[in-house]
N, C-alpha and C positions, 0 to 999 in steps of 0.2 A: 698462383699467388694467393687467389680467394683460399682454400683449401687449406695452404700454411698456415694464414691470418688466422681461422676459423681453430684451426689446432691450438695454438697459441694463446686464444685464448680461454679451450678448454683446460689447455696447462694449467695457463696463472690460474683458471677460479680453483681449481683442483687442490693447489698450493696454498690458497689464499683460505680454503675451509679447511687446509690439516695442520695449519700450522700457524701461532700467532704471535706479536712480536709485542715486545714491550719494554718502554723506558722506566725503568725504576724508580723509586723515591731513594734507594738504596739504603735504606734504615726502619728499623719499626716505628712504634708512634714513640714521639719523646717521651721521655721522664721529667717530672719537673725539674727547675732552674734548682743549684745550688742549693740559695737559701730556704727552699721548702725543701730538697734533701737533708738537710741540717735538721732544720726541725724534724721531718718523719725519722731520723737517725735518730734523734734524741728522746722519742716516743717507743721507739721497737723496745721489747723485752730482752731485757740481757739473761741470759740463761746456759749454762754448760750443756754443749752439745750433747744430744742423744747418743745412742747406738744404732748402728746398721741392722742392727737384730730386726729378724723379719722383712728385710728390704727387698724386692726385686722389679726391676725397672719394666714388667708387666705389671706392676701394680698400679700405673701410668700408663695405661694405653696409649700410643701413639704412633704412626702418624694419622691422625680422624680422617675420615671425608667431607672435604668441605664443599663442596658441590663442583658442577660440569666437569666431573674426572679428574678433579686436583684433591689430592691429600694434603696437611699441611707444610711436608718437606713442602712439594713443586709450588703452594702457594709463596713461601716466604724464599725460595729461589725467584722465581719471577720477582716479586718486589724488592727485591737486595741487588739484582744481577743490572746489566748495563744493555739492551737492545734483547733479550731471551726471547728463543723462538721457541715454540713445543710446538711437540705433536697433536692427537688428538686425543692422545691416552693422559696430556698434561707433563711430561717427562718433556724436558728441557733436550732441545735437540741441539742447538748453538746459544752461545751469548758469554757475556766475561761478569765475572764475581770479583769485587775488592775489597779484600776480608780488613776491616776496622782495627783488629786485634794487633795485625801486623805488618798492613800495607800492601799484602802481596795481592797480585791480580791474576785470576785462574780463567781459563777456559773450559775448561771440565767440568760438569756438574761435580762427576765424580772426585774432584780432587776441593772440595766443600762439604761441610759439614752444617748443621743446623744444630747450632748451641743453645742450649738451657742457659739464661745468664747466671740464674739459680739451678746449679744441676740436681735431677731429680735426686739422688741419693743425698746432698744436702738439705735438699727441704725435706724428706723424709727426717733426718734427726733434727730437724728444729722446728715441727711439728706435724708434719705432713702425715707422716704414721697413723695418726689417730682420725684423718679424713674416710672420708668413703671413696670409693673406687672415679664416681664420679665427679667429685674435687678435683682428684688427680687427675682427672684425664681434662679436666679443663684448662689445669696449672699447665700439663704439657704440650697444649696445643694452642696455648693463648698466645692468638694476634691482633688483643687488641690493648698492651701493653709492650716493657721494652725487654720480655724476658724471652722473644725467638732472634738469632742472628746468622746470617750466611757468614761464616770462617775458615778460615784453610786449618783444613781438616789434619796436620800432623798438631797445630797449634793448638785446636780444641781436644786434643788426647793428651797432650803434654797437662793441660788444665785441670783436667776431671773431672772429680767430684770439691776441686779444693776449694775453700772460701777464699777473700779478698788478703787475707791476714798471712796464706799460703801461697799464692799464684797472682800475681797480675798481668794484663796482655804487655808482652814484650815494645809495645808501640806508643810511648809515654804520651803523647797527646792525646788517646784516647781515653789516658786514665781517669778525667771526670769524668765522662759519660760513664764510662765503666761503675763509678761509683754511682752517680746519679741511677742509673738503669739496677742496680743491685738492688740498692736500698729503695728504689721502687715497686718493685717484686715482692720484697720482702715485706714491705709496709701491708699492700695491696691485701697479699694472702694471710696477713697477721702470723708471719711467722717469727720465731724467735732468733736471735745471734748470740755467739759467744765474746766475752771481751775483745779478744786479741782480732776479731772481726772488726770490731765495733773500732777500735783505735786505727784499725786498716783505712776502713771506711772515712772517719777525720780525715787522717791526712791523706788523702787520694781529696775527698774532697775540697784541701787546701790547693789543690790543683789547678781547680775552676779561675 
């Protein structure tokens, strides 16, 4: 009996260093309330989108190292997911994701995606182009704003690269956050939008 005990608890501690659990805050950091999205909406530069010309989503490194064997995917999986356990490579070994966008609840790492609220090919044409390598790579790996999101991944393909004015998430009570978290990204990195954005962005904000 001494013998089993003794096993048992080489187990657990064995378990206990490969693999670690966590309750999520299940969202990145807010964006402001409303009425200071109002205002930074009414501040951004209105300007007709760019072109794609020169674009390639290696000109955004990502996913960084962000220390103890997480890159930014498994960081913002753990923080978005509900109970996530990993290994010790930081890969999500169990836990459940409830993508914002649309409601749905996944077990799979793999069936989530980690969304740009700004996707990189739009902030390229509204100003990103003209950054250095390393702007970019901080646009796409910043968590410490509302522009990384765990989502069910057919729903952030359906998305793209579209603005507010082209796409919104299918799950209408998200849609002020949706707005608030856009137009905070954009503000942030003094990027530009085009009208038909910009009128998006209103009335999504008329949501609040």
């Amino acid at each position: 009996m001494r013998r089993t005990g003794i096993t048992a608890i080489v187990t657990a501690t064995i378990l206990l260093a490969t693999t670690t659990a966590t309750t999520a805050n299940a969202a990145p950091p807010p964006p402001p309330g409303a009425e200071t999205a109002a205002q930074h909406l009414a501040a951004l530069t209105v300007r007709a989108e760019g072109s794609d010309s020169g674009y390639d989503r290696d000109k955004f490194p990502h996913w960084s190292n962000q220390g103890n064997n997480c890159n930014t995917r498994e960081v913002v999986l753990k923080r978005d997911g509900d109970n996530v356990r990993t290994g010790s490579d930081c890969a999500p070994t169990s836990g459940s994701w409830t993508s914002p966008y649309d409601g749905a609840t996944w077990t799979q790492a793999s069936d989530v995606d980690i969304d740009h609220m700004v996707a990189l090919a739009e902030a390229w044409r509204s100003g990103a182009s003209s950054w250095t390598t390393s702007r970019r790579q901080a646009f796409a790996n910043d968590l410490t704003s509302s522009q990384l999101w765990a989502v069910t991944d057919n729903v952030n393909q359906a998305k793209g690269d579209k603005d507010p004015a082209e796409w919104t998430p299918p799950r209408a009570s998200f849609h002020c956050m949706y707005a608030r978290s856009w137009i905070d990204v954009k503000y942030r990195y003094e990027l530009t939008l085009d009208s038909a954005e910009k009128s998006a962005l209103s009335r999504l904000l008329g949501t609040c």
